[in-house]
C-alpha positions as MATLAB code, in Angstrom:
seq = 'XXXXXXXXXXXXXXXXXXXXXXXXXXXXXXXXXXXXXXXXXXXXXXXXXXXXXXXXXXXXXXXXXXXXXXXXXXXXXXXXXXXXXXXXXXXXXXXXXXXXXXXXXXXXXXXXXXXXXXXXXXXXXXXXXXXXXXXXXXXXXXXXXXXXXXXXXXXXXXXXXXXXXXXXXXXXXXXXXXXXXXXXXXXXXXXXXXXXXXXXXXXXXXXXXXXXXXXXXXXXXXXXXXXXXXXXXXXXXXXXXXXXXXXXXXXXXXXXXXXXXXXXXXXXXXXXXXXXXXXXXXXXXXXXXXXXXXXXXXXXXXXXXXXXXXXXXXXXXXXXXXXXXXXXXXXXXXXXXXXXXXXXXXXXXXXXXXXXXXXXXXXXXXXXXXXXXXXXXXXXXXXXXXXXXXXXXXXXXXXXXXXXXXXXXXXXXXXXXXXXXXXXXXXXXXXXXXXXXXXXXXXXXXXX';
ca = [
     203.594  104.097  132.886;
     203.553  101.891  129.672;
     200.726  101.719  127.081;
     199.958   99.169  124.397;
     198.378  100.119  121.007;
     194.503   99.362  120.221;
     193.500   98.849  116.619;
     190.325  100.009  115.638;
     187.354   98.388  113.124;
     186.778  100.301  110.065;
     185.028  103.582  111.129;
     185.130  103.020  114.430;
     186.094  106.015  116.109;
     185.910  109.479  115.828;
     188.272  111.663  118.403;
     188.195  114.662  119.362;
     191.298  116.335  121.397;
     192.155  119.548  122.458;
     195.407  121.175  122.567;
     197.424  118.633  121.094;
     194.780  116.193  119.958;
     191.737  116.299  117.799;
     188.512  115.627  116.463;
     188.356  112.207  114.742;
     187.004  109.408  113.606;
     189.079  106.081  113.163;
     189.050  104.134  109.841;
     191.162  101.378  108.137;
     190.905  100.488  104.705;
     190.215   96.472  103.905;
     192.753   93.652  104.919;
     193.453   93.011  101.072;
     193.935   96.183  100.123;
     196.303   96.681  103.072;
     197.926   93.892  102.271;
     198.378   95.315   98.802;
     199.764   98.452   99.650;
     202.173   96.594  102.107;
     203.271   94.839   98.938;
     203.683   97.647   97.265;
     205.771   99.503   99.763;
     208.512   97.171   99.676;
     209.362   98.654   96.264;
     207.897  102.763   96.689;
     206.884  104.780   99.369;
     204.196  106.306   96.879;
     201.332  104.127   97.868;
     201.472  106.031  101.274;
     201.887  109.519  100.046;
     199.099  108.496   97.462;
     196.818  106.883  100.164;
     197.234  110.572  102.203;
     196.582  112.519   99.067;
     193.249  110.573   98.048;
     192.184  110.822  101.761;
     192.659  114.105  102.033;
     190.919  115.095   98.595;
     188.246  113.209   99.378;
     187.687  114.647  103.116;
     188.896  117.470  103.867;
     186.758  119.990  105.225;
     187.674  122.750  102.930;
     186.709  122.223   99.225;
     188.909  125.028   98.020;
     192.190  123.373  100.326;
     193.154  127.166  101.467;
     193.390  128.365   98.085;
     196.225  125.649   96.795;
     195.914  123.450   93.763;
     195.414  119.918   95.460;
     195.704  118.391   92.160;
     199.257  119.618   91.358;
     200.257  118.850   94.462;
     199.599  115.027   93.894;
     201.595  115.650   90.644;
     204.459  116.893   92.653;
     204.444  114.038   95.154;
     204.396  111.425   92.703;
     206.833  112.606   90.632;
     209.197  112.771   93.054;
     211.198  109.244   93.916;
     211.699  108.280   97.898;
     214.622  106.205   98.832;
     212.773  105.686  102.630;
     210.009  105.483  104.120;
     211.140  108.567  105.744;
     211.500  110.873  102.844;
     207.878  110.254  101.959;
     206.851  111.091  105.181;
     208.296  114.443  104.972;
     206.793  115.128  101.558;
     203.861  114.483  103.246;
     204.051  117.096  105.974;
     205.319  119.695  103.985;
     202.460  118.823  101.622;
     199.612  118.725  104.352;
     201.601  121.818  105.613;
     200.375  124.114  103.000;
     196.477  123.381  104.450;
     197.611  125.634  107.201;
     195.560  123.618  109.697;
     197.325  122.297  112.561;
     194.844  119.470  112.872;
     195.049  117.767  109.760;
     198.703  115.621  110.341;
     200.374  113.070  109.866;
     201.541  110.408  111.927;
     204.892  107.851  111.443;
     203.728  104.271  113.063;
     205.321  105.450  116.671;
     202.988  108.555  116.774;
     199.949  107.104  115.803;
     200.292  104.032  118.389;
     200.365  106.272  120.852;
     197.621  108.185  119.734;
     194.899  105.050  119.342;
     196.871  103.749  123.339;
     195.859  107.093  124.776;
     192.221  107.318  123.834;
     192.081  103.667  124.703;
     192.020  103.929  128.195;
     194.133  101.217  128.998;
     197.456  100.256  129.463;
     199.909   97.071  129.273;
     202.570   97.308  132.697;
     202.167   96.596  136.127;
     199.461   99.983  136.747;
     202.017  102.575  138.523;
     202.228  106.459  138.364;
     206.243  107.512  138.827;
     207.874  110.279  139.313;
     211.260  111.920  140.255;
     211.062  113.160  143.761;
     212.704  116.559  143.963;
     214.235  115.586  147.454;
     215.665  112.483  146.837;
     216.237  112.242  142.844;
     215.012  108.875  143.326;
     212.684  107.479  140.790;
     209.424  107.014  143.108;
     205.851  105.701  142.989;
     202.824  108.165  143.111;
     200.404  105.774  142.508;
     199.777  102.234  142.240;
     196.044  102.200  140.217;
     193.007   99.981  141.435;
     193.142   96.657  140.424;
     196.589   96.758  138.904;
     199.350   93.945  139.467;
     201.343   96.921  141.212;
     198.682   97.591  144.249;
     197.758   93.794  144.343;
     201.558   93.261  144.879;
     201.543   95.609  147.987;
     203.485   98.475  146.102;
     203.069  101.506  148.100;
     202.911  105.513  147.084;
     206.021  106.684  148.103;
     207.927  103.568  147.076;
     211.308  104.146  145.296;
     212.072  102.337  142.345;
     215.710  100.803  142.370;
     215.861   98.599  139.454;
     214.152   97.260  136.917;
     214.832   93.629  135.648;
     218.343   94.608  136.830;
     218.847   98.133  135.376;
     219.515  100.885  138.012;
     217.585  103.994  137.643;
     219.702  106.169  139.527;
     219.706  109.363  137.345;
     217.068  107.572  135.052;
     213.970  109.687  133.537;
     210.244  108.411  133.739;
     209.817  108.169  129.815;
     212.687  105.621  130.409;
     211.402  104.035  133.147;
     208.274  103.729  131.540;
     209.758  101.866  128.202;
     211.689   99.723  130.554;
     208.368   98.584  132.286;
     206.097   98.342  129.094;
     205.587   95.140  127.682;
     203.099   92.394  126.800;
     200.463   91.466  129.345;
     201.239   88.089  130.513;
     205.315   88.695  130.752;
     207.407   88.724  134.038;
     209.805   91.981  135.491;
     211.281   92.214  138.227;
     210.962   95.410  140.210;
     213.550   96.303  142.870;
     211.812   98.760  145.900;
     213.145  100.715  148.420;
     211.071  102.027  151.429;
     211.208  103.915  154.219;
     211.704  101.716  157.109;
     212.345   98.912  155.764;
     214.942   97.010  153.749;
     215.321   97.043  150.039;
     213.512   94.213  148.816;
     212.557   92.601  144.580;
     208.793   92.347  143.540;
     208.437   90.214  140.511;
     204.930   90.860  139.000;
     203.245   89.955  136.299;
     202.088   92.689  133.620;
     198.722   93.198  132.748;
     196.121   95.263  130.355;
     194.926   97.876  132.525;
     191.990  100.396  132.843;
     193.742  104.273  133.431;
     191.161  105.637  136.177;
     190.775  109.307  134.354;
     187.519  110.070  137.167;
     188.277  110.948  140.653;
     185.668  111.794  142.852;
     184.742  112.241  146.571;
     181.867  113.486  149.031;
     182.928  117.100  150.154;
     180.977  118.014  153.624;
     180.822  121.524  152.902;
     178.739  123.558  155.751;
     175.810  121.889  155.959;
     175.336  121.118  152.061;
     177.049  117.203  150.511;
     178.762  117.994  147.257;
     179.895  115.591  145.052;
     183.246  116.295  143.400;
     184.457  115.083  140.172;
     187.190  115.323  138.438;
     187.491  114.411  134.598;
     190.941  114.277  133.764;
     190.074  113.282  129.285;
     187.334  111.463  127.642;
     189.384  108.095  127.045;
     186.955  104.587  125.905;
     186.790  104.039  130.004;
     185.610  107.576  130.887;
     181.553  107.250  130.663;
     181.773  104.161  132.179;
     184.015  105.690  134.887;
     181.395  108.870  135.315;
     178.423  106.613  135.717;
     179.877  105.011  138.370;
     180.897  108.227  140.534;
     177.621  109.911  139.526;
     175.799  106.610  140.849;
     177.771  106.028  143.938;
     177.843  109.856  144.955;
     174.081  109.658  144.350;
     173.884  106.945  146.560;
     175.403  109.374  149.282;
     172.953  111.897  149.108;
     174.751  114.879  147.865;
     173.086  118.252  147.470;
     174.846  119.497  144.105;
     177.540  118.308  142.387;
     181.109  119.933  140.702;
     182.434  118.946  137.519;
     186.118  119.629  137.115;
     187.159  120.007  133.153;
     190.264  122.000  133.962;
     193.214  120.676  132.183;
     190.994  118.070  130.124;
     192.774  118.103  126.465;
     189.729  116.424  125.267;
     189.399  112.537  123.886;
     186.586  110.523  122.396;
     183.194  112.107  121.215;
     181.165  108.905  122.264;
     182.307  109.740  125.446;
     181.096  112.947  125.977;
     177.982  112.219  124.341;
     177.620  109.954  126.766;
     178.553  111.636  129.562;
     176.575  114.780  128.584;
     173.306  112.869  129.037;
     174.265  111.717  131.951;
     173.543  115.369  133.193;
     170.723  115.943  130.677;
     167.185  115.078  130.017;
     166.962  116.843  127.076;
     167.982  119.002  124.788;
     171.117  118.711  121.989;
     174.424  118.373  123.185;
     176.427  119.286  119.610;
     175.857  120.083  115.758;
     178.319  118.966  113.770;
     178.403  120.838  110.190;
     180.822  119.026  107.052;
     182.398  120.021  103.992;
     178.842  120.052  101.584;
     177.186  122.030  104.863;
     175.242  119.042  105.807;
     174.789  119.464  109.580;
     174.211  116.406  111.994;
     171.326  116.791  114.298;
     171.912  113.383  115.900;
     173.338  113.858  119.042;
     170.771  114.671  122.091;
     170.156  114.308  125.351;
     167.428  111.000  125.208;
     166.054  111.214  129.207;
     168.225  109.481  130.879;
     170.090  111.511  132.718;
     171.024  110.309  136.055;
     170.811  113.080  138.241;
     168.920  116.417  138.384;
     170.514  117.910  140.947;
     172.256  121.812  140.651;
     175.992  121.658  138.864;
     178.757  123.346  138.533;
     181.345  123.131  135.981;
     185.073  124.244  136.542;
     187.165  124.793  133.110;
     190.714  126.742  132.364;
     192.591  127.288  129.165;
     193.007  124.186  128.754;
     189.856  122.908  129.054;
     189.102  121.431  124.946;
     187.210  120.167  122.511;
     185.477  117.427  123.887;
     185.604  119.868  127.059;
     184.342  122.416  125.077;
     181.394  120.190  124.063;
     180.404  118.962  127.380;
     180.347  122.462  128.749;
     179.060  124.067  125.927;
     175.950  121.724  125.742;
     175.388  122.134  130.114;
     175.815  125.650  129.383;
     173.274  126.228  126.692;
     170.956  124.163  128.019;
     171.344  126.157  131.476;
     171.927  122.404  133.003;
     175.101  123.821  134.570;
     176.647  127.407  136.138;
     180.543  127.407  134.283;
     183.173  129.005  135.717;
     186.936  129.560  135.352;
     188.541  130.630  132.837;
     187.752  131.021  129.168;
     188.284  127.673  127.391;
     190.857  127.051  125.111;
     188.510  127.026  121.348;
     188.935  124.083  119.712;
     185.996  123.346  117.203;
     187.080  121.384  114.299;
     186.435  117.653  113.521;
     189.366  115.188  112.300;
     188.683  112.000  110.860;
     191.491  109.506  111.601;
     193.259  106.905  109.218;
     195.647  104.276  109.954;
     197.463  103.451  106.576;
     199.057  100.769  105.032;
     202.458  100.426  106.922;
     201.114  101.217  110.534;
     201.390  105.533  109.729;
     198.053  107.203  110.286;
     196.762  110.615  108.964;
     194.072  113.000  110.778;
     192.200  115.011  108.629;
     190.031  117.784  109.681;
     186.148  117.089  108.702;
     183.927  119.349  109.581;
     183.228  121.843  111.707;
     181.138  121.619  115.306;
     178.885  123.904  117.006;
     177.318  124.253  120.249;
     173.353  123.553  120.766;
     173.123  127.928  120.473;
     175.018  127.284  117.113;
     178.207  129.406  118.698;
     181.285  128.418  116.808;
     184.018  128.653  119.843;
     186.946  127.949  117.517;
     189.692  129.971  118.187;
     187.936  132.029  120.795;
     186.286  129.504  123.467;
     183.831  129.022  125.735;
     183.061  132.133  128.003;
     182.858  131.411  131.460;
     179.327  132.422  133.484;
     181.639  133.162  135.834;
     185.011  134.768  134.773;
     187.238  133.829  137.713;
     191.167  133.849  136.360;
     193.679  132.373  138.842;
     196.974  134.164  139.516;
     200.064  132.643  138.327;
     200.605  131.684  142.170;
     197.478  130.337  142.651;
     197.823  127.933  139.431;
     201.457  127.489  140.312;
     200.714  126.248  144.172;
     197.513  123.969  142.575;
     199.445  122.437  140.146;
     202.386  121.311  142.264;
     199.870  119.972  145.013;
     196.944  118.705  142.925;
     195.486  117.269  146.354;
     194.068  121.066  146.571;
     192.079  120.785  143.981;
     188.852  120.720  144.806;
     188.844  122.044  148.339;
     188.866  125.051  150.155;
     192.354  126.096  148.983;
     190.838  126.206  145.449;
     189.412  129.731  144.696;
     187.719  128.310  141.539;
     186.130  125.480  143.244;
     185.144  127.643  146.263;
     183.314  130.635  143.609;
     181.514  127.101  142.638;
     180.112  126.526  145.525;
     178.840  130.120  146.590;
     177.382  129.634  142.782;
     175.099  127.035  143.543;
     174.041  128.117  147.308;
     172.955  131.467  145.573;
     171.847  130.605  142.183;
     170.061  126.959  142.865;
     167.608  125.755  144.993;
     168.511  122.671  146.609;
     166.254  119.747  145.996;
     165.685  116.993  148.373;
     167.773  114.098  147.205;
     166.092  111.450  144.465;
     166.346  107.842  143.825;
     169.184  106.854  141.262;
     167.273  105.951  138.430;
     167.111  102.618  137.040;
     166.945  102.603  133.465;
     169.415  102.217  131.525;
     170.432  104.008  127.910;
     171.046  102.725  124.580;
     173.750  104.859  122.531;
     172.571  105.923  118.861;
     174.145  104.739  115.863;
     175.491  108.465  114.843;
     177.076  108.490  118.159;
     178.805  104.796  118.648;
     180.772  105.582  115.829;
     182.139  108.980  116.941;
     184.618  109.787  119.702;
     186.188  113.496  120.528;
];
């Protein structure tokens, strides 16, 4: 599927990823003096490896810049002369290298678009997930997402993608697929489908800016107890929204308890999980965040309005993070929630995140966060309530038939439920409450 890039206001955002992202918050520096360093590009690549250096001096979370003398390093990038763009660039990383934090990087233009498309939430194409079907080697549809051109259109799951605009895929991967399907919303392509009982036939759709659906969630009868399901896939922009709309609806249903799957969730935007965390809490603080001075942020509670009471149960693996890790560290803590799984995978570090003068973008790490207990997890995680590790098999056979998850054939999911028969009482259903929350201004600026 094909994503298009989202700028960001000055100090907009603050991210926080997991494995591969990170902790951030988005900033640009002022149209003229972007403009100025554009200018000044055309004749050195030192306004960029200056603009990183300043950025970095001025941020970074460690005053001492593990043990290396920042200062001569700025000597040794400017006196250096860069015939490309691309030979400041690696000055750079060999420079931010010495740090010896994998967090603080930098991005070329390429890298950092697709960082600011993925914790947008959206994409520009027609709203398909592909794959290659192992049978058939045939590029195929998984998916066609709510709302998209693609479903609107009639395409189907299962659906094999013969062309696009004319180009065969036969032996074609999905990143090149995708690129092939990416472009502006408003534009034509022509899809050619093949499907099972039926002649091949063209689609021409138009693209369009879509939301990425990263909540699933359904009403599992289990016994005689309703439980709502959900599944969080990352914290992108669309995510809270997303939750309060499953939380809502399943409430609506009269569930008993609900399940909150973080497995796999890399992380995404701190506003997000702010959010989202007092969804499931009246009160109580859902993260400290302590910078570079020691100054520690105390601004981000729970502000009753949660929109449920009701038992939960939280499911997270190794690769559960960061904004994971704050979600389930604040329902922990706060004994909201019963975790289980597998230890988390300890990512608690804070980037803030630059775009720079020629479209490049740095992340520098900013401080350091904490759970409401004050546990620092980094590096070691978030221990389960419930240690339950799944055999290879077991991850093996749910990963290659994700329509497990979540049911019976899950161990983790089923431990969940005897969790909340024996450790909760089940209240009788309540009313979905009515009133609605205002975001503080600590947290609208932040995402994870």
């Amino acid at each position: 599927m094909n994503q298009s890039a989202k700028r960001y206001s000055p100090l907009q955002v603050a991210l926080i990823g997991g494995a591969i992202a990170s902790t951030a918050l988005f900033s640009v520096f002022g149209p003229a003096w972007c403009r100025s360093v554009r200018a000044a590009l055309q004749d050195s690549p030192k306004a960029i490896v200056d603009q990183v250096w300043q950025l970095v001096n001025r941020e970074y979370v460690d005053g001492k810049f593990n043990q290396q003398n920042w200062v001569a390093i700025r000597q040794q990038l400017l006196n250096k002369n860069y015939s490309s763009r691309e030979e400041a660039y690696t000055a750079i990383r060999e420079a931010l290298q010495k740090l010896g934090d994998p967090y603080t990087r930098f991005m070329d233009p390429k890298q950092y678009e697709a960082l600011t498309s993925q914790t947008s939430g959206e994409v520009s194409g027609i709203g398909i997930r592909m794959e290659v079907n192992e049978k058939t080697k045939r590029l195929t549809v998984v998916e066609a997402i709510e709302n998209s051109p693609a479903l609107k259109a009639g395409v189907r799951a299962g659906d094999q993608i013969l062309a696009i605009d004319g180009k065969l895929t036969q032996s074609m991967k999905v990143d090149d697929a995708s690129k092939l399907i990416r472009g502006k919303a408003g534009s034509l392509i022509t899809l050619r489908l093949g499907r099972n009982g039926q002649s091949e036939f063209e689609l021409k759709l138009t693209r369009a800016t879509i939301e990425v659906p990263t909540v699933r969630y359904a009403l599992r009868q289990e016994g005689d107890k309703r439980i709502g399901y959900i599944r969080l896939r990352e914290f992108s922009a669309h995510a809270a929204d997303q939750m309060r709309r499953a939380i809502r609806d399943l409430n609506g249903k009269n569930v008993d308890s609900y399940v909150l799957d973080l497995r796999g969730n890399p992380g995404g935007l701190l506003q997000a999980s702010i959010e989202i965390a007092r969804m499931w809490m009246d009160s109580g603080s859902i993260v400290r965040t302590v910078d570079r001075g020691g100054i520690s942020d105390e601004t981000f509670k729970a502000n009753k309005t949660a929109l449920t009471k009701r038992p939960l149960a939280v499911l997270i693996d190794g690769n559960s993070a960061s904004a994971s890790e704050i979600l389930t560290g604040a329902l922990k803590d706060n004994k909201r929630a019963v975790v289980i799984g597998s230890q988390s995978f300890g990512k608690a570090l804070v980037q803030s995140v630059h775009e720079l003068g020629d479209g490049s973008g740095v992340a520098i790490t900013i401080a350091h966060y904490y759970t409401p207990q004050g546990t620092d997890i980094n590096h070691k995680g978030i221990t389960p309530d419930i240690k339950l590790d799944l055999s290879e098999s077991q991850q093996r056979q749910l990963a290659t038939n994700p329509d497990m998850l979540g049911t019976p054939s899950d161990p983790q999911y089923v431990r969940a439920l005897a969790a909340l028969s024996n450790t909760f009482a089940l209240p009788t259903p309540q009313q979905n409450p009515t009133s609605q929350r205002t975001m503080s201004n600590g947290a609208s600026n932040l995402k994870l």
